[in-house]
N, C-alpha and C positions, 0 to 999 in steps of 0.2 A: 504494500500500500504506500502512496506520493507521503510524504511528511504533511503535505497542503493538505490533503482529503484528510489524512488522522486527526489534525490538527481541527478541523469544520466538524468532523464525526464528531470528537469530544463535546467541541462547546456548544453543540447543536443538544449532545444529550443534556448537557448541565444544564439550559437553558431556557428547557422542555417543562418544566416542574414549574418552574415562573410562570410559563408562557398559560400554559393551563389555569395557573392561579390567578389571575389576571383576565384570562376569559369565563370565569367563576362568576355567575350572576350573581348583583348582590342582592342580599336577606330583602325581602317585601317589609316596607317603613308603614307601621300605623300610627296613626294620630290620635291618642287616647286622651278625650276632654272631659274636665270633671271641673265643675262648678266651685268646689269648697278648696279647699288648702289639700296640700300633699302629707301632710300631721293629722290632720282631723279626719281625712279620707281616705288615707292607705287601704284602708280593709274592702274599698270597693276595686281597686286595685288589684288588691289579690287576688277577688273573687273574678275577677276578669281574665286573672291568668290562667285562674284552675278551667275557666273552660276553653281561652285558647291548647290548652295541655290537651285538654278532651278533645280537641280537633286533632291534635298531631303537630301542632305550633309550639316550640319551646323557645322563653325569650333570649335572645345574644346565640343560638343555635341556627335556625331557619328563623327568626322575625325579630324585626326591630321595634320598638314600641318605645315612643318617643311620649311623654308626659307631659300634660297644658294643667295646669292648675291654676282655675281662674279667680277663685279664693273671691266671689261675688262679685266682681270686676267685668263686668258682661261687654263693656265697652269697650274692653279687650279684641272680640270676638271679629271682626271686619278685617284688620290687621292678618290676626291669626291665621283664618281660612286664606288670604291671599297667601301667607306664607305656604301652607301647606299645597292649596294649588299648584301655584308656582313649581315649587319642588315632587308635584307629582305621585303623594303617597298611594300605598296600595288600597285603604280603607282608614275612614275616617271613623272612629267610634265614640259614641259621647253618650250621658247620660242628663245630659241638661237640652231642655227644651230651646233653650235661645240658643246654643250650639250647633243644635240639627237643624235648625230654621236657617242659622247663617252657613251652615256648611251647604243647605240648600237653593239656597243664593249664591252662592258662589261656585259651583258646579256641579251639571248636570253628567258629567262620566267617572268621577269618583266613587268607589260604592262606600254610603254612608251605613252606618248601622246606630239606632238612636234606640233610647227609652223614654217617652214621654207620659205625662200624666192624664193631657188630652186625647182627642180624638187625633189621631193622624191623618186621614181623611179631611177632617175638617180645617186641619193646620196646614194643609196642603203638600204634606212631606209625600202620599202614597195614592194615589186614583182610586184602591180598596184594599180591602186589608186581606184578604182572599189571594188577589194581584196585584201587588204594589204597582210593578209595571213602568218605575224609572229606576233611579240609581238609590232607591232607601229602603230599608227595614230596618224590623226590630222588633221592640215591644210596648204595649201601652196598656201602665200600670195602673189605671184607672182612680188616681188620688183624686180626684174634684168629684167624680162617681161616688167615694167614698166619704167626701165632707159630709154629707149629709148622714153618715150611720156615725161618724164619728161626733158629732155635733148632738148624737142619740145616746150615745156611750159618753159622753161627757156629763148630761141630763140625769141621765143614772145613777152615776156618781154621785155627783152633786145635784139632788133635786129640789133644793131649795132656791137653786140658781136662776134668776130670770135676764139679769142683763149682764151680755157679754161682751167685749172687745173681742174685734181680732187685727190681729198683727201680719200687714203682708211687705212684701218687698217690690220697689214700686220698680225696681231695675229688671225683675222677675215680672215682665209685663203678663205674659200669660197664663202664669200660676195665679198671680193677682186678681185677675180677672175671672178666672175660672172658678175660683175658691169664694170669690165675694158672691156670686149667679147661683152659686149653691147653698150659702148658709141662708144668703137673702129669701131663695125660698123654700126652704127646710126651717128656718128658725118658727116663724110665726106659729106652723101646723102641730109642734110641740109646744108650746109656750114659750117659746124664748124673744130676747127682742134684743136685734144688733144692736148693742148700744151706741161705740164707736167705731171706727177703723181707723187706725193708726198704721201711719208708715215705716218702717227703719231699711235705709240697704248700709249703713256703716254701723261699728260698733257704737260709735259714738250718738246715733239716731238709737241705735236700740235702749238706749239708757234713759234718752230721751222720750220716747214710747212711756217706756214705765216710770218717768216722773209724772207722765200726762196721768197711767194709769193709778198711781198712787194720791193723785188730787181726785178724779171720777169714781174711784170706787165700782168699778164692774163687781160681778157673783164670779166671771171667771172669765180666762183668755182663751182663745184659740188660735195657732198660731199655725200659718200658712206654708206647705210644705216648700223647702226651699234651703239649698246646698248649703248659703251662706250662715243662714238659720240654725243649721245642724251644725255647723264648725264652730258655734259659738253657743255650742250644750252646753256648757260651764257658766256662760256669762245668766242664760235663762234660768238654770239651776240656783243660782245664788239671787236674781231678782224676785224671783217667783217666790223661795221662800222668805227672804226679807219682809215682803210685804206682804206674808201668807196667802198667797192668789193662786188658785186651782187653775191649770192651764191643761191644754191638748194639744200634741204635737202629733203628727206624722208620720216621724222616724223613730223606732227603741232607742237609738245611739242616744235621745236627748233622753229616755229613761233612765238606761242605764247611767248617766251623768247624774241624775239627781230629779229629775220633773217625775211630774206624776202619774201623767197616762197616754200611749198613743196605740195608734189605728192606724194602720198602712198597710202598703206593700211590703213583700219578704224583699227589702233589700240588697240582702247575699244572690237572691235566684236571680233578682233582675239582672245585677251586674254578670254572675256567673252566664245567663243565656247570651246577653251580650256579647262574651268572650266567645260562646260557640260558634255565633252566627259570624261573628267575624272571622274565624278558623274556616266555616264553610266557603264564604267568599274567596279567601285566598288559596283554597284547594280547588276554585274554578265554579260554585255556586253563583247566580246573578240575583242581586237583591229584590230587581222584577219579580223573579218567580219565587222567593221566600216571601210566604205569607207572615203578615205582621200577627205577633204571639199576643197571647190576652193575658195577664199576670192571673193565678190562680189561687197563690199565697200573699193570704192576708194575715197581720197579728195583732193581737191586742197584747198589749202588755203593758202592766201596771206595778208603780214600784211601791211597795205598802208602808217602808221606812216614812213617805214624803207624806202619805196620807194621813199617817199617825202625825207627823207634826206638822199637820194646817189640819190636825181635829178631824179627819174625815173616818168615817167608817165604811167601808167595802161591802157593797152588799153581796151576799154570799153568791148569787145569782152573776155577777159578771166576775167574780173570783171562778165560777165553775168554769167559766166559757172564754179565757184567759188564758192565750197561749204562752206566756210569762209572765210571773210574779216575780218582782226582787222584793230580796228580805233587807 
């Protein structure tokens, strides 16, 4: 063999293992958007992983999953979607309604994958929820459906209660909206009467709220489902009892911190299907033909520590039908 050809044979094989690694497609990028902080909401995180896992997705292995934590900051949102645009990811996933509206505005060949608490259909994310039929699914975990049994379950508790505040977030334009259409007309039919509506999107509004509420004196708060809401379980935890005021939340997380009672969606499932439906997409599933899922898990959970000190007693009847008690 010439020395010239031994010499090309070698560095052609050395060269080969690069060449390869370099023609290596890279990992499919998802944009994972979460309303609250990266502290207060890790655990929808996780639950998102275990079902990417259950697709066959494992993260820094085959997908990349890049993290938005808009920690109430919704004004964020226009910037962000251009970013992600721009750069082309595989699947946009979020669990915030104003995310999937703007990720819907900003493109139609991305496949989004959303959990909203509205109607999708009505929010314009899907044509039907049978056949989405453009670039969305997901799941729609029916909270404003649910104000109204929560608003019943609050009644129960405290049935001495006639006038309530509630608390929404005015940057959460469509939870705001949805949540007030349904106490407004749930309250009257049981006896209740919205006393106020008070707004908070900063911490600093929310403190504000409860000086309003501590001169008005409601029988009890109800407070409107919403990310930023829930990342600041602690600050509602120590309002609420200060000023011994029965409240209703949405999420357990603001339970298990210290409140009294809520009524929602399973949380872990929504985020967990999420992660699936995102694994199916990037194994070649079209979000058109994924029907949007109907959440099935609901819970009540009540923490009895908080009742005992704001004087409440638990009627035995919604302690039977109590998916969680904290002691």
């Amino acid at each position: 063999m010439q020395r010239r050809a031994f010499i090309t044979l070698i560095g052609g094989a050395a060269a080969s293992p690069l060449m390869a690694l370099a023609q290596q497609p890279a990992m499919p990028v998802v944009g994972f958007i979460n309303g609250g902080s990266p502290d207060a909401s890790a655990r929808n995180a996780v639950d998102f992983r275990k079902g990417l896992n259950e697709a066959g997705f494992i993260e820094g292995q085959n997908v990349t999953v890049e993290y938005h934590w808009l920690e109430g900051q919704y004004d964020r949102l226009p910037a962000l979607m251009t970013d992600l645009v721009r750069r082309q990811v595989a699947v946009i996933a979020t669990g915030s309604v104003n995310a999937a509206l703007a990720a819907k505005v900003a493109t139609a060949s991305i496949p989004i994958v959303f959990s909203v608490a509205d109607d999708p259909v009505k929010l314009g994310l899907v044509a039907s929820l049978a056949r989405p039929g453009g670039n969305a699914t997901g799941i729609n975990w029916f909270a404003h459906e649910v104000a109204a049994k929560r608003l019943r379950l609050l009644h129960e508790l405290v049935p001495k209660a006639v006038r309530v505040a509630v608390l929404v977030n005015p940057a959460n334009a469509s939870s705001a909206a949805s949540t007030l259409q349904e106490l407004q007309q749930a309250g009257p039919a049981i006896g209740l009467q919205i006393q106020m509506i008070l707004n908070a999107s900063t911490i600093g509004e929310i403190d504000a709220a409860f000086a309003t509420l501590a001169r008005e004196r409601p029988d009890a708060l109800f407070v409107a489902p919403d990310g930023f809401f829930t990342d600041r379980r602690g600050q509602f935890a120590i309002l609420t009892a200060r000023d011994r005021l029965p409240a209703t939340y949405g999420n357990r997380d603001v339970v298990a911190a210290g409140g009294l009672m809520s009524y929602g969606t399973n949380v872990v499932d929504m985020f967990h299907q999420i992660g699936v439906y995102t694994g199916s997409i990037l194994k070649g599933a079209k979000p058109a033909e994924l029907p949007v899922l109907q959440s099935t898990k609901f819970e009540l959970v009540i923490n009895l520590q908080t009742a005992r000190a704001l004087g409440i007693e638990v009627p035995p009847g919604l302690l039977s039908i109590s998916d969680e008690v904290i002691e």
